[in-house]
C-alpha positions as CSV (number, residue, x, y, z in Angstrom):
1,X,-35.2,-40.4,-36.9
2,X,-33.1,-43.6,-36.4
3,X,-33.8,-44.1,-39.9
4,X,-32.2,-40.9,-40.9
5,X,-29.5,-41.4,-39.2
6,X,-29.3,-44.6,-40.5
7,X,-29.1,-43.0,-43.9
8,X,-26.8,-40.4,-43.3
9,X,-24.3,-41.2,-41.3
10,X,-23.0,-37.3,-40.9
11,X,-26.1,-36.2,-38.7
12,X,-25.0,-34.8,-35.4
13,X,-25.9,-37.5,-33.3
14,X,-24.0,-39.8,-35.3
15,X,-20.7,-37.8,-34.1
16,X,-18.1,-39.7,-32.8
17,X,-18.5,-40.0,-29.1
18,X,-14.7,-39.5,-28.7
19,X,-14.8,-36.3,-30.6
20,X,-17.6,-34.6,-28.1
21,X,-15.8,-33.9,-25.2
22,X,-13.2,-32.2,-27.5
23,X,-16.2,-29.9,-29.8
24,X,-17.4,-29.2,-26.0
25,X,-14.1,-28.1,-25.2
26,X,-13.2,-25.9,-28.4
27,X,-16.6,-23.8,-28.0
28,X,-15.8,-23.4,-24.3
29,X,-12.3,-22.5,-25.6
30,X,-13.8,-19.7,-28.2
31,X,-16.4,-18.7,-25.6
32,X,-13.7,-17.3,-23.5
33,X,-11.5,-16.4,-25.6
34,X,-14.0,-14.3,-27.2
35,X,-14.9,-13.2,-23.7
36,X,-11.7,-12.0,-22.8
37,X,-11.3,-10.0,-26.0
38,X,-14.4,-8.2,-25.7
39,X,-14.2,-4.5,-25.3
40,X,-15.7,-3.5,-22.0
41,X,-18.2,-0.6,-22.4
42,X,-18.3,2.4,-19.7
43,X,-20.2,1.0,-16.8
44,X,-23.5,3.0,-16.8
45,X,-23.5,5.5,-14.0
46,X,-25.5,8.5,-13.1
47,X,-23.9,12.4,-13.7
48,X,-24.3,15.2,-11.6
49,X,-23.0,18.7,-11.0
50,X,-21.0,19.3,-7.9
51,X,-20.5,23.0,-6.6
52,X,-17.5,24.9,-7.4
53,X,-18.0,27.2,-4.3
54,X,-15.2,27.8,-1.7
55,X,-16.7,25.4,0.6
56,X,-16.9,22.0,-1.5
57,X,-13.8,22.9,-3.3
58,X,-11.9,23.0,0.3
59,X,-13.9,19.9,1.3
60,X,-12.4,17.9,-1.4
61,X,-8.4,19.2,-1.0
62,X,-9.1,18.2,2.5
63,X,-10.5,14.7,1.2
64,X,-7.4,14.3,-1.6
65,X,-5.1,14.9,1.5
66,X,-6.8,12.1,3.7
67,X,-6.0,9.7,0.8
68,X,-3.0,11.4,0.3
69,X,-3.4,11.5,-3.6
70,X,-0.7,14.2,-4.1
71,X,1.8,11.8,-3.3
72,X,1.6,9.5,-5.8
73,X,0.0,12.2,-8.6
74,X,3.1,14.0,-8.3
75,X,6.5,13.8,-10.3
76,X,9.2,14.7,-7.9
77,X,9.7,18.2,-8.8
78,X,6.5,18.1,-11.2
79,X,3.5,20.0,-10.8
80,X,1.2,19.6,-8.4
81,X,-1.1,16.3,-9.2
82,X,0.1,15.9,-13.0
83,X,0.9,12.5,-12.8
84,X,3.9,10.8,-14.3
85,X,5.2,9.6,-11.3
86,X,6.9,5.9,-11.8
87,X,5.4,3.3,-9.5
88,X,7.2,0.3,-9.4
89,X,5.7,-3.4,-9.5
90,X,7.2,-6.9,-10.1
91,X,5.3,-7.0,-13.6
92,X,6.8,-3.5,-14.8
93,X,6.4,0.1,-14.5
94,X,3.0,2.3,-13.9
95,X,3.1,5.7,-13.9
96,X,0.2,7.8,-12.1
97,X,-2.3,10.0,-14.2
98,X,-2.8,13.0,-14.1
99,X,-5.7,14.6,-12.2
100,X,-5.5,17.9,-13.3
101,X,-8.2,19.7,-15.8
102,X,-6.2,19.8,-18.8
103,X,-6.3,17.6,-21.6
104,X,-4.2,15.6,-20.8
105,X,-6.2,15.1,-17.6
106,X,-9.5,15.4,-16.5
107,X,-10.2,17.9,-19.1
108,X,-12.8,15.9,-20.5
109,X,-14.2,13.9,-17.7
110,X,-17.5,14.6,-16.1
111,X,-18.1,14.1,-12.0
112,X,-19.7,10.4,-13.2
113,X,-16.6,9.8,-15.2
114,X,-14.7,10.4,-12.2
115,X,-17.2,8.6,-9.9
116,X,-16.6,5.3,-12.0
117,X,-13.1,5.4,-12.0
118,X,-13.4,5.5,-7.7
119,X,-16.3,3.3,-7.3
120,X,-15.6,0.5,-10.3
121,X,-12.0,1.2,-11.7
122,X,-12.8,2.1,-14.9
123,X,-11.8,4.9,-17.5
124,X,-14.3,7.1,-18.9
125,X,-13.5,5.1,-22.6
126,X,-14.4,1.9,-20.7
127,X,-11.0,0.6,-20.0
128,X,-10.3,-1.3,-16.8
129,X,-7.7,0.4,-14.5
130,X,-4.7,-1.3,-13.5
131,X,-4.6,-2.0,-9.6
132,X,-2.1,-0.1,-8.2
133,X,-5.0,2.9,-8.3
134,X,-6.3,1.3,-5.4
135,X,-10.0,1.4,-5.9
136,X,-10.0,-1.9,-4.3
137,X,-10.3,1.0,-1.3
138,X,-12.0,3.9,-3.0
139,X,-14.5,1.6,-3.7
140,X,-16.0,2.3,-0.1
141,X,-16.1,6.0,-0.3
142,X,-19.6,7.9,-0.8
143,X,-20.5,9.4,-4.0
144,X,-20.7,12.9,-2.1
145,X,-17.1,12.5,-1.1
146,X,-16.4,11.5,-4.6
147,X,-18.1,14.8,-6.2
148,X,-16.4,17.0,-3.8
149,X,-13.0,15.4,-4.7
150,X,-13.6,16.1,-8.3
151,X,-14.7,19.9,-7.5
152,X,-11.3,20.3,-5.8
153,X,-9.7,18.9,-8.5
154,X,-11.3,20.6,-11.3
155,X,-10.6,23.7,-9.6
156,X,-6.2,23.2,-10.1
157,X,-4.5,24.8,-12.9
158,X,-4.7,22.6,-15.8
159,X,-1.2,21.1,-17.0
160,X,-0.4,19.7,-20.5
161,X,2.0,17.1,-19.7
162,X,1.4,13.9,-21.1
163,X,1.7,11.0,-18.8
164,X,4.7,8.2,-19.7
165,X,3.4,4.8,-21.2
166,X,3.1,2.3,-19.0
167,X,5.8,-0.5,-19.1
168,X,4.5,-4.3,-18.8
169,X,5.6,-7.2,-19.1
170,X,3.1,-9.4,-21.2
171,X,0.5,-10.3,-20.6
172,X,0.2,-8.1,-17.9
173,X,-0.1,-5.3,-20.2
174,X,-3.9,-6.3,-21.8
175,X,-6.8,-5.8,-20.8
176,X,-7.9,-9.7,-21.0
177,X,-5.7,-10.3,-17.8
178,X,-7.1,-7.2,-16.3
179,X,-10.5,-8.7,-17.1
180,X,-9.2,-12.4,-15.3
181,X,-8.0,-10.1,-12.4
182,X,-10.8,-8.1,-11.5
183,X,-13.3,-11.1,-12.2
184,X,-10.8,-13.1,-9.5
185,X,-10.5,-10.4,-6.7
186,X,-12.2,-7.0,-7.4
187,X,-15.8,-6.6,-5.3
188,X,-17.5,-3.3,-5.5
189,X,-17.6,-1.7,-2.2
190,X,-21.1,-0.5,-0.7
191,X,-20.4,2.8,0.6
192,X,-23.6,4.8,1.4
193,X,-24.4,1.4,3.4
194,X,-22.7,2.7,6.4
195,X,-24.8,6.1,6.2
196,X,-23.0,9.1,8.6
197,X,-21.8,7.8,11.9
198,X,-23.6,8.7,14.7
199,X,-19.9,10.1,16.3
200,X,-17.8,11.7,13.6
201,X,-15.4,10.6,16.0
202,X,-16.2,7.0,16.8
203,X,-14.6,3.7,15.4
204,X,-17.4,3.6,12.4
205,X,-16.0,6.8,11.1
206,X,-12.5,5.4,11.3
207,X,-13.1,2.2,9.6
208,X,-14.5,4.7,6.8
209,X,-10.9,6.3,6.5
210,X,-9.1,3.2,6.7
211,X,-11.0,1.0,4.0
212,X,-11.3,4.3,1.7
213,X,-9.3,7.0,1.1
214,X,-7.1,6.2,3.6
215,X,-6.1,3.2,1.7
216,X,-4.0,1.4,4.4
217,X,-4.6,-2.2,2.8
218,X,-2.7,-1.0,0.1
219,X,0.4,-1.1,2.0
220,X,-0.5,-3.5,5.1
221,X,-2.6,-6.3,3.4
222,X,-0.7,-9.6,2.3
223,X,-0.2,-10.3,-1.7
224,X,-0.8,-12.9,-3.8
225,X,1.2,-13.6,-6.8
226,X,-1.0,-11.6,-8.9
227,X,-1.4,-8.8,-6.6
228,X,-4.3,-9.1,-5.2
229,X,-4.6,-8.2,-1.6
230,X,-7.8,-7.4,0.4
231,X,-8.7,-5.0,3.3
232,X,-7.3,-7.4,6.1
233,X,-4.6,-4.9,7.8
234,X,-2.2,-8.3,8.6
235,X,0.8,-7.1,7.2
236,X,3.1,-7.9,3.9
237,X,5.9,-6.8,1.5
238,X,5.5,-3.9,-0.3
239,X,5.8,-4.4,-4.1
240,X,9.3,-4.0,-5.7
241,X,10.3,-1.6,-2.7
242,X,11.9,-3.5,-0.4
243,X,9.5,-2.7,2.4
244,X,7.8,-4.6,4.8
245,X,4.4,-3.2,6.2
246,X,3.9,-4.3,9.3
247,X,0.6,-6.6,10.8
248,X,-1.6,-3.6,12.4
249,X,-3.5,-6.7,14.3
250,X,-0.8,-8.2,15.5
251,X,0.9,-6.4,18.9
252,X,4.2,-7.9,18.8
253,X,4.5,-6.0,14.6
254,X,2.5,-2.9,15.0
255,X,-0.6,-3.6,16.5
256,X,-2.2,-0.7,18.5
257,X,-4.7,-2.4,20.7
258,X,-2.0,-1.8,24.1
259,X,-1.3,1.5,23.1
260,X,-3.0,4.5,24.8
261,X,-5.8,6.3,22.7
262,X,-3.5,9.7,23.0
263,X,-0.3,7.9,21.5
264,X,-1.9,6.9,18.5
265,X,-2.7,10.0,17.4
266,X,0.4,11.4,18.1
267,X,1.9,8.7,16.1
268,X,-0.2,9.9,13.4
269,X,0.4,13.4,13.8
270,X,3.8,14.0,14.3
271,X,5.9,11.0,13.8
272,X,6.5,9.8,16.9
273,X,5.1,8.5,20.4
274,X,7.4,7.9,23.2
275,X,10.0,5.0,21.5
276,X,7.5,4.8,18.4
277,X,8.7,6.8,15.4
278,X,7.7,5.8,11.8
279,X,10.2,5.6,8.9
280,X,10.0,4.2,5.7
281,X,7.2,5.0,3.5
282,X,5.1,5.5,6.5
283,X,7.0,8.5,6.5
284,X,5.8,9.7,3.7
285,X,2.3,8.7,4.5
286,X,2.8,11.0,7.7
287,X,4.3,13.9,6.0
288,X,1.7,14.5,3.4
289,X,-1.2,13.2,4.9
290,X,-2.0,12.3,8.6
291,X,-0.6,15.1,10.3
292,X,-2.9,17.6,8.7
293,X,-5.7,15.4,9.4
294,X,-8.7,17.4,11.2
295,X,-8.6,16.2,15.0
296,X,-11.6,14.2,15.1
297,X,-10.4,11.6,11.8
298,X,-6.9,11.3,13.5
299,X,-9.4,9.9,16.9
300,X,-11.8,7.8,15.0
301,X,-8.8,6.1,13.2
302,X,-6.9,5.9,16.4
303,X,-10.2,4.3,17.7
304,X,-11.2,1.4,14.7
305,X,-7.4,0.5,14.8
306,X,-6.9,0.0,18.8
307,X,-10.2,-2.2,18.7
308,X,-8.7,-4.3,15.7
309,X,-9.1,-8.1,16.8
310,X,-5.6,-9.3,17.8
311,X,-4.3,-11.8,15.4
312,X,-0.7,-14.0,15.4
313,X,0.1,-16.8,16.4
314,X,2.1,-17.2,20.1
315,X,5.9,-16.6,20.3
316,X,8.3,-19.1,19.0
317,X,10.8,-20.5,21.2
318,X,14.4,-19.2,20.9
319,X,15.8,-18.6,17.3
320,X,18.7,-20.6,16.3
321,X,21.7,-18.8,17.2
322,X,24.4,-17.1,15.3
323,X,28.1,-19.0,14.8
324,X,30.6,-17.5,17.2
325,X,32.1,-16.0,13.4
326,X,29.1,-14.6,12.7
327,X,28.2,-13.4,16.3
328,X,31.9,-11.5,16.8
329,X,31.7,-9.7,14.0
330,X,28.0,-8.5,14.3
331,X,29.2,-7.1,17.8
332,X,32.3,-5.5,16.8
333,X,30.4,-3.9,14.0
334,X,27.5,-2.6,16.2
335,X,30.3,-1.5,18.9
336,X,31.9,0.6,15.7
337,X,28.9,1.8,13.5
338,X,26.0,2.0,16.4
339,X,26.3,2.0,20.1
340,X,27.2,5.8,19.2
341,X,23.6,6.6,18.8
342,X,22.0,3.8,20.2
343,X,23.8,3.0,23.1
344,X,26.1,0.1,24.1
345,X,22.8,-1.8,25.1
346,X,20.6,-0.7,23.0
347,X,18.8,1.7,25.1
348,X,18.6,4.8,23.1
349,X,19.7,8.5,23.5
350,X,16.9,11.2,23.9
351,X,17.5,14.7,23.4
352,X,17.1,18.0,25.4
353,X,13.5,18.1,24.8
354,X,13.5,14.3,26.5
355,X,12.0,12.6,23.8
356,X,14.2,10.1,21.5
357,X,16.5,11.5,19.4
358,X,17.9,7.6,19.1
359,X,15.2,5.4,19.8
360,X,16.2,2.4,22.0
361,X,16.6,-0.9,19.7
362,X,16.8,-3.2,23.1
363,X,12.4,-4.3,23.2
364,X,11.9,-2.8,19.7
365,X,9.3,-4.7,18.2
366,X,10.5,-3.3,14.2
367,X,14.1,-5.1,15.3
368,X,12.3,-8.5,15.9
369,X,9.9,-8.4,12.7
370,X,9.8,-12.1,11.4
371,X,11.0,-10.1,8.3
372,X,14.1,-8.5,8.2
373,X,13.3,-6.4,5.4
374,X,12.9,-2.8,7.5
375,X,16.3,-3.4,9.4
376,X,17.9,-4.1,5.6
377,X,16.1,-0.8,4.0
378,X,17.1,1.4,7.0
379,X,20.5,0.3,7.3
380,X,21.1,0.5,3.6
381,X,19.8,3.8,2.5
382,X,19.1,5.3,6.0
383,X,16.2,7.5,6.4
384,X,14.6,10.8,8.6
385,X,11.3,10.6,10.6
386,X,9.1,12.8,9.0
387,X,9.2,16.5,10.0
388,X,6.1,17.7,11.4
389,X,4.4,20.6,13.9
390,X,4.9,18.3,17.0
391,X,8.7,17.1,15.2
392,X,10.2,19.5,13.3
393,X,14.0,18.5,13.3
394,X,14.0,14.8,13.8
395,X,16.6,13.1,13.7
396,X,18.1,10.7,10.7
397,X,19.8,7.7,9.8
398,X,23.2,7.6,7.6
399,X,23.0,5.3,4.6
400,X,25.6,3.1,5.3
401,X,24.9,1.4,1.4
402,X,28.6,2.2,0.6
403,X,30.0,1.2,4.1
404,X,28.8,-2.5,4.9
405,X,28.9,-5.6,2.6
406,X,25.9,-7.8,2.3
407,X,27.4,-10.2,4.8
408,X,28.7,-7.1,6.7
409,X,25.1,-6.3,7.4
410,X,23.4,-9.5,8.0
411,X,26.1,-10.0,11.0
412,X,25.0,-6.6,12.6
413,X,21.6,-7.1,12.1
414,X,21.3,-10.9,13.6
415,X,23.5,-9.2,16.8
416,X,20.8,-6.5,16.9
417,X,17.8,-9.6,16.5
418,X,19.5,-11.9,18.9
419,X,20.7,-9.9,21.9
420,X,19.0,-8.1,25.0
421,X,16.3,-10.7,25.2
422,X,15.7,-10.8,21.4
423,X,14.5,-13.8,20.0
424,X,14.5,-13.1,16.2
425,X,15.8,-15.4,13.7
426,X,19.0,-14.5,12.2
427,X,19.7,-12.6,8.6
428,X,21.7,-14.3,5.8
429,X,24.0,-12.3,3.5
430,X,21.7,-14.0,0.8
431,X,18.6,-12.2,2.4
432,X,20.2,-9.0,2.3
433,X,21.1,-9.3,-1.2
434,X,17.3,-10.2,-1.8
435,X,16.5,-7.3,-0.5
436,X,19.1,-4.9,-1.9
437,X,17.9,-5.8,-5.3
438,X,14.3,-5.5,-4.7
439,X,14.3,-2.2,-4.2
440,X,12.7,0.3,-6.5
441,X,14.8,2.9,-7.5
């Protein structure tokens, strides 16, 4: 051999040892290019035939209403799960598919078809979904729940209306980066692991509905850059709405572990619990879903959520104060836009029934959020409580979007997060510009 190479001077291991790391990287380079650009074929699952009787087909509308699919599977004004509704993100515009059995929909999909999209976020045609389906949480759900849930949704009238494009930014848009993504943060969920709880009741059954269906990380799990969350329930911004979801570990955000087992569920079911009442998108997630949760699933989530490990870390000292410029206005503007409702000090106004029409801001854990971000959204564009069996004419907010300038509003809300005790760092005009222009409209 040495001769040969001798000889000819062109055999491979007479290559340039300076040009080998560089061959080495170009077919590393074409592997994964060639990797990223390979169409990904319909994960193999197995088919079956759910029932279409009364009793399966009611078991999945209850089951879409636990995950609260309407919501988002609805145009404002559209039909009922037709999709088309715009969900906003910071790389451009999704809009939700539509889930009913028309062409345009699940017309052609079979109950595997729909199992795959749940359990491994893909299309039927082999197409990765884009995340803000959140099967990063219907992962965990059983394949029962999953075939009942496509009974109930087979069983709608079928609507023709095509779906708007998405609109991404590049490279966003491709399937290569959802590829990168998914290989990055997706893991498939394990779901007949679990088995049925012994207590349909008990904390296993709740940790069931907040991993799945239930989706709360979608909203109250931090985000990366890229998106990518995780089923820790430790709080973070909402994507391009302006929204902050509090930590449900952490007691001084919304952690439940002081709270009584009876004033959870009411917060779930109608809105409010003594000074508690949720605004916000948690709203919305009351409205359509949790207050029409059977008994025992609003108790077994009450349950897995009080016995959440307490995270945080211990209170800071004292926040810097506010300038005496800063601080007089803030109080003159609280003294002319607020104390109406929620009292000189801060203490609230209930109504004839007793229970808070105002809620008191004075001790409010959502004043003294390290983000300011809910005080900015609620001031701004105001907001109702939902309106529910147990609350049927709450009480609202005015928008005061038109009344108070950005500095206007970061003086108010640094007098509300610095008096009665408060120890909350103050809000910039810049902050509340931030804010304002985050929002997804």
């Amino acid at each position: 051999m040495s001769a040969m190479s001798a000889d000819y001077p062109d055999a491979p291991d007479a290559l340039n040892p300076a040009l080998r790391p560089w061959l080495v990287l170009v077919l590393l380079l074409a592997a994964l290019l060639t990797w990223l650009l390979w169409p990904a074929s319909p994960v193999t699952v197995a088919d079956s035939t759910p029932g279409t009787d009364a009793t399966t087909i009611e078991r999945g509308r209850y089951l879409a209403t636990l995950g609260n699919c309407q919501h988002c599977h609805t145009v404002r004004g559209g039909a009922p799960y037709a999709g088309g509704r715009g969900i906003g993100t910071p790389y451009g515009t999704l809009y939700s598919s539509n889930l009913t059995p028309g062409p345009a929909g699940l017309g052609e999909w079979s109950a595997g078809d729909f199992w795959r999209a749940l359990h491994h976020g893909q299309s039927r045609d082999g197409r990765w979904l884009y995340p803000a389906f959140p099967y990063g949480n219907t992962t965990h759900i059983t394949r029962a729940d999953s075939d009942a849930l496509y009974a109930y949704l087979r069983s709608l009238p079928p609507v023709a209306t095509p779906v708007p494009v998405h609109q991404l930014r590049w490279p966003f848009d491709t399937q290569a980066a959802l590829k990168v993504w998914r290989t990055l943060y997706f893991e498939e969920g394990q779901p007949e692991a679990a088995g049925a709880p012994a207590d349909p009741a008990g904390p296993q059954r709740g940790a069931y509905l907040v991993r799945g269906l239930g989706h709360c990380s979608a909203c109250h799990a931090p985000r990366n850059a890229l998106g990518a969350g995780g089923l820790d329930l430790t709080g973070g911004l909402i994507p391009a709405q302006g929204w902050y979801a509090p930590s449900l570990t952490d007691p001084r955000e919304a952690g439940l572990q002081d709270w009584p087992l009876e004033d959870i569920v009411a917060l779930f079911q109608s809105g409010r619990a003594d000074a508690g009442v949720v605004t916000g998108p948690m709203a919305a997630v009351v409205q359509h879903s949790t207050q029409h949760w059977q008994a025992d699933d609003l108790r077994a989530m009450a349950l897995y959520l009080q016995q959440q490990q307490r995270t945080g870390t211990p209170a800071a000292g004292a926040a810097s104060a506010p300038g005496p410029a800063q601080a007089g206005a803030g109080a003159k503007l609280y003294e002319q836009h607020c104390a109406q409702c929620h009292g000189a000090q801060g203490q609230g106004i209930r109504g004839r029934d007793g229970q808070w029409a105002y809620p008191p801001l004075a001790g409010n854990r959502s004043v003294t959020l390290a983000s300011p971000a809910n005080l900015v959204q609620m001031v701004l564009n105001g907001g109702f409580a939902p309106a529910t069996a147990g609350h049927a004419r709450p009480f609202g907010m005015p928008p005061f979007v038109l009344v108070l300038s950005d500095a206007e509003l970061a003086a108010v809300l640094t007098h509300l997060r610095t008096q009665w005790g408060h120890q909350a760092g103050p809000v910039s005009a810049l902050q509340v510009q931030q804010l304002r222009e985050s929002t997804a409209r």
